[in-house]
PyMOL CGO cylinders between C-alpha atoms (Angstrom):
from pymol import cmd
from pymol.cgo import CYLINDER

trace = [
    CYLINDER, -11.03, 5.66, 3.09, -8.39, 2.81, 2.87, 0.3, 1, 1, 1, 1, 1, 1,
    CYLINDER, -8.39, 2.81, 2.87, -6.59, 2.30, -0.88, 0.3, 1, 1, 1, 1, 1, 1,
    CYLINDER, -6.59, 2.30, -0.88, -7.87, -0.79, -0.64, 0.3, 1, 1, 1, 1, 1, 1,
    CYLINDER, -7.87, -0.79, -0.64, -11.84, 0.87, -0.61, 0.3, 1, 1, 1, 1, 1, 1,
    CYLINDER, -11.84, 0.87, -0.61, -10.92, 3.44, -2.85, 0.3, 1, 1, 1, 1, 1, 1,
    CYLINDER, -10.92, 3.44, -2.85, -9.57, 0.45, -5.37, 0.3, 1, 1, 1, 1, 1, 1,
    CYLINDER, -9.57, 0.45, -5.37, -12.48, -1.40, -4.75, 0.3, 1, 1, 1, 1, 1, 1,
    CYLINDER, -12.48, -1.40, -4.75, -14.73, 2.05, -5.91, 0.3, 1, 1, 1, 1, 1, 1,
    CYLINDER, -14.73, 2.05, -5.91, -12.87, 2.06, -8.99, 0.3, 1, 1, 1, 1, 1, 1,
    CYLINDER, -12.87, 2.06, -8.99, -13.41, -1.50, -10.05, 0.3, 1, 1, 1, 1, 1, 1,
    CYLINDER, -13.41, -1.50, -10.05, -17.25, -1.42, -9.22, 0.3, 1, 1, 1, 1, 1, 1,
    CYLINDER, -17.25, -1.42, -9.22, -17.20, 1.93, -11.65, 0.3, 1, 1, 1, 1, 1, 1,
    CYLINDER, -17.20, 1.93, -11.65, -15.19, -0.44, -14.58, 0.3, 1, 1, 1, 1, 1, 1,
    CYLINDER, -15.19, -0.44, -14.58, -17.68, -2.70, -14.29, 0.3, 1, 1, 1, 1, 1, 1,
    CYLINDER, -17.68, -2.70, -14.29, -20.72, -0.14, -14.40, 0.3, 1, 1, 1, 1, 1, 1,
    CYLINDER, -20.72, -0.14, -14.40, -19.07, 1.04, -17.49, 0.3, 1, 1, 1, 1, 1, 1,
    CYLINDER, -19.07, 1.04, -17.49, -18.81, -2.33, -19.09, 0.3, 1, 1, 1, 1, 1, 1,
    CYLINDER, -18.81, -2.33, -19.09, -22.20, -3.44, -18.36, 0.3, 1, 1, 1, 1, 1, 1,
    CYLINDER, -22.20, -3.44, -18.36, -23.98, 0.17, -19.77, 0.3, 1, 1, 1, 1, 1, 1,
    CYLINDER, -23.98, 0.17, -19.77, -21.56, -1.07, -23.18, 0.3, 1, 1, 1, 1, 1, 1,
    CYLINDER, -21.56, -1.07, -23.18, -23.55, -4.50, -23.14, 0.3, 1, 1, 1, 1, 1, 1,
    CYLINDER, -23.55, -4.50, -23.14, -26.77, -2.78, -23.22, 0.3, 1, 1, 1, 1, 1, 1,
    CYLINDER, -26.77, -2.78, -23.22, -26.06, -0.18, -25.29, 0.3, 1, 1, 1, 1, 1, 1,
    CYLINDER, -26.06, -0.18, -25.29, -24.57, -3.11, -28.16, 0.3, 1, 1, 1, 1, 1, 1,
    CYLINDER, -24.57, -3.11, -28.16, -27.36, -5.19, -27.48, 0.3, 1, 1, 1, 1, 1, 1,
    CYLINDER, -27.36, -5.19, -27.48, -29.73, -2.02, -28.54, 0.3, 1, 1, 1, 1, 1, 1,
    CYLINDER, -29.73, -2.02, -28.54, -27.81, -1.52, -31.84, 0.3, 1, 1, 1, 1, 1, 1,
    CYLINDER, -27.81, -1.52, -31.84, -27.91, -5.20, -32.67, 0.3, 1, 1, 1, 1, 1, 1,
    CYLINDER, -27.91, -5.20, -32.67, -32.18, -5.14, -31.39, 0.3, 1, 1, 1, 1, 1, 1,
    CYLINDER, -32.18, -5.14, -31.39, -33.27, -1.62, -32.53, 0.3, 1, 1, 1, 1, 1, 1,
    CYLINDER, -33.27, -1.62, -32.53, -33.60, -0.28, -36.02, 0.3, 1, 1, 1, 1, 1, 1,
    CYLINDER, -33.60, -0.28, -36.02, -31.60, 2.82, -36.12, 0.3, 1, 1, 1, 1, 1, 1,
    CYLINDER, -31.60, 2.82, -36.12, -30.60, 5.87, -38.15, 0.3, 1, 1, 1, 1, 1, 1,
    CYLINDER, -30.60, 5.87, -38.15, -27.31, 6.22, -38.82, 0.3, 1, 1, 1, 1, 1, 1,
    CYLINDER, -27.31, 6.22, -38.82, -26.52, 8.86, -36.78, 0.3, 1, 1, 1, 1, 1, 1,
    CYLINDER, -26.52, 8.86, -36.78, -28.29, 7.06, -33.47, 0.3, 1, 1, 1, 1, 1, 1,
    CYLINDER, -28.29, 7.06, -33.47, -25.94, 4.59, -34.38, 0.3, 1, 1, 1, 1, 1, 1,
    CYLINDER, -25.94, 4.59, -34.38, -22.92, 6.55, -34.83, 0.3, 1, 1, 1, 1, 1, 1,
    CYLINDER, -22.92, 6.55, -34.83, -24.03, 7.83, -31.54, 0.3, 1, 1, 1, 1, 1, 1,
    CYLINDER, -24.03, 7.83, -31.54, -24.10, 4.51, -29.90, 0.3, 1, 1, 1, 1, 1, 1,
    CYLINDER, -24.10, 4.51, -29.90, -20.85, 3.34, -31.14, 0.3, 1, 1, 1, 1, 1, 1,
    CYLINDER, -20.85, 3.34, -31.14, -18.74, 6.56, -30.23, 0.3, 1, 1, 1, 1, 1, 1,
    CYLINDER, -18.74, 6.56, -30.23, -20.01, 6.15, -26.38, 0.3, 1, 1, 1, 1, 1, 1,
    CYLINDER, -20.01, 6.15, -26.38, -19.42, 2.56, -26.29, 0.3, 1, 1, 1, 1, 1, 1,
    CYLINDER, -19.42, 2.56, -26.29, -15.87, 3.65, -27.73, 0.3, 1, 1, 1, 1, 1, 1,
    CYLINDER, -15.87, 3.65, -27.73, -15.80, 5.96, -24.84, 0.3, 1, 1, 1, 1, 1, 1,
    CYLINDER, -15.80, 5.96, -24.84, -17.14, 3.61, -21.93, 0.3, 1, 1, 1, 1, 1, 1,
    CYLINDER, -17.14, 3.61, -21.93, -14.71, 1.45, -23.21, 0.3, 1, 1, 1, 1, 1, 1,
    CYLINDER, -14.71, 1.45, -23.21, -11.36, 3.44, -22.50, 0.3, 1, 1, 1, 1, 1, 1,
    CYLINDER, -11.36, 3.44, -22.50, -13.36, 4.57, -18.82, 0.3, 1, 1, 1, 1, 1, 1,
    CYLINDER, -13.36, 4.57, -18.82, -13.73, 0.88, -18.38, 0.3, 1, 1, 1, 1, 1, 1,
    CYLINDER, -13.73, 0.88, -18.38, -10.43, -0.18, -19.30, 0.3, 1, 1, 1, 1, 1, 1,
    CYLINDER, -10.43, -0.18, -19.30, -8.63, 2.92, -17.32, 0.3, 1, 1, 1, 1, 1, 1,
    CYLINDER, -8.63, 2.92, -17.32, -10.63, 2.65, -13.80, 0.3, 1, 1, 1, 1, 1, 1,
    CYLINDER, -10.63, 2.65, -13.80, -9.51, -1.17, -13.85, 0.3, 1, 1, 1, 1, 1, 1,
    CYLINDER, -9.51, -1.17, -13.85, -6.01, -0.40, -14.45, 0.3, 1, 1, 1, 1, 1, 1,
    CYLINDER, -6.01, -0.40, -14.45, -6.30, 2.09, -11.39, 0.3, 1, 1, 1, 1, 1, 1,
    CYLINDER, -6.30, 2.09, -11.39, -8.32, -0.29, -9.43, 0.3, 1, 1, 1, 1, 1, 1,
    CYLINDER, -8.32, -0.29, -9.43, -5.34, -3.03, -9.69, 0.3, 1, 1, 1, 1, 1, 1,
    CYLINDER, -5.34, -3.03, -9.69, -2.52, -0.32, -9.23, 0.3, 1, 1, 1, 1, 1, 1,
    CYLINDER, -2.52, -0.32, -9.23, -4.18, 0.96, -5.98, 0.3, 1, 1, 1, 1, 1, 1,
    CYLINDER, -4.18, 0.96, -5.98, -4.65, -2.74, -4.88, 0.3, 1, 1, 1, 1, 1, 1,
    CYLINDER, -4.65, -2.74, -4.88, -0.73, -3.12, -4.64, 0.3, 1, 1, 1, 1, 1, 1,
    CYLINDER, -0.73, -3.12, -4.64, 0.55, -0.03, -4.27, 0.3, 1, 1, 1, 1, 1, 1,
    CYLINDER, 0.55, -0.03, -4.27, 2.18, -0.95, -1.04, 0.3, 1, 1, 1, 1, 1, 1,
    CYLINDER, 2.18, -0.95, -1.04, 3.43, -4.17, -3.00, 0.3, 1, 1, 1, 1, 1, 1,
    CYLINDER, 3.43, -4.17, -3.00, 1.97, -7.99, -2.15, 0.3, 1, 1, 1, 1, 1, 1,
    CYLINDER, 1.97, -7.99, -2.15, 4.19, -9.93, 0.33, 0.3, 1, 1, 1, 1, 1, 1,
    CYLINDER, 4.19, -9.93, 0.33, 2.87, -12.94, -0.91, 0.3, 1, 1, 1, 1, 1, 1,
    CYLINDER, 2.87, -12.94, -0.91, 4.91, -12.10, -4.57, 0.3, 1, 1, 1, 1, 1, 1,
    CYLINDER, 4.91, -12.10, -4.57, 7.05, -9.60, -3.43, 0.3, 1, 1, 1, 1, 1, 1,
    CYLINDER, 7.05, -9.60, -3.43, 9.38, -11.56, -5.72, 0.3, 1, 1, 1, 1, 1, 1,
    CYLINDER, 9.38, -11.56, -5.72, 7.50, -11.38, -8.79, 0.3, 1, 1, 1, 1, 1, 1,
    CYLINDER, 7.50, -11.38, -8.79, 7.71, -8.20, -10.74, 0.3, 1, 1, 1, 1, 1, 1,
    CYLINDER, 7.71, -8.20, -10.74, 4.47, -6.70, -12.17, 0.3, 1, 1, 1, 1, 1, 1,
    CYLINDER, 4.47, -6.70, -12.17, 3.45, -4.74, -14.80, 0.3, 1, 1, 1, 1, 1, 1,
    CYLINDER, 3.45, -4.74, -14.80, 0.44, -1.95, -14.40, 0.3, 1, 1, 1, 1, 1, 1,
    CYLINDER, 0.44, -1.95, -14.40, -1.25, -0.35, -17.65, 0.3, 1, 1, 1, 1, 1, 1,
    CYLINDER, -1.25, -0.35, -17.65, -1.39, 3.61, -16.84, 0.3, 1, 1, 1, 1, 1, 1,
]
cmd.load_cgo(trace, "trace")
């Protein structure tokens, strides 16, 4: 497996993550709930959030971790 498949992995896994957080907001704003469903909800949308937000960052760092030669100028900044 290439970086550039294994990058590609994580970003499809980001993207899981953020679209089980749409339904799972769309059920708390749809669905009566008790409190403690809800509670629930929230704390593993919290949680799918930071999995979203981290396999994203590690999807763009593995897609230029041999650097761009198009921008090889241009300095970037990666969120680890």
């Amino acid at each position: 497996m290439t970086l550039t498949e294994l990058s590609h992995e994580y970003r499809e896994s980001g993207l899981l993550c953020r679209e089980r957080m749409k339904e799972l907001n769309q059920k708390l704003e749809t669905e009566k709930l008790g409190s403690t469903e809800q509670m629930r909800i929230r704390r593993r949308i919290a949680t799918l959030s930071t999995m979203a937000r981290d396999t994203i960052a590690t999807s763009k760092y593995l897609e230029n971790y041999y650097g761009d030669d198009a921008n090889e100028q241009i300095k970037a900044e990666y969120v680890c």
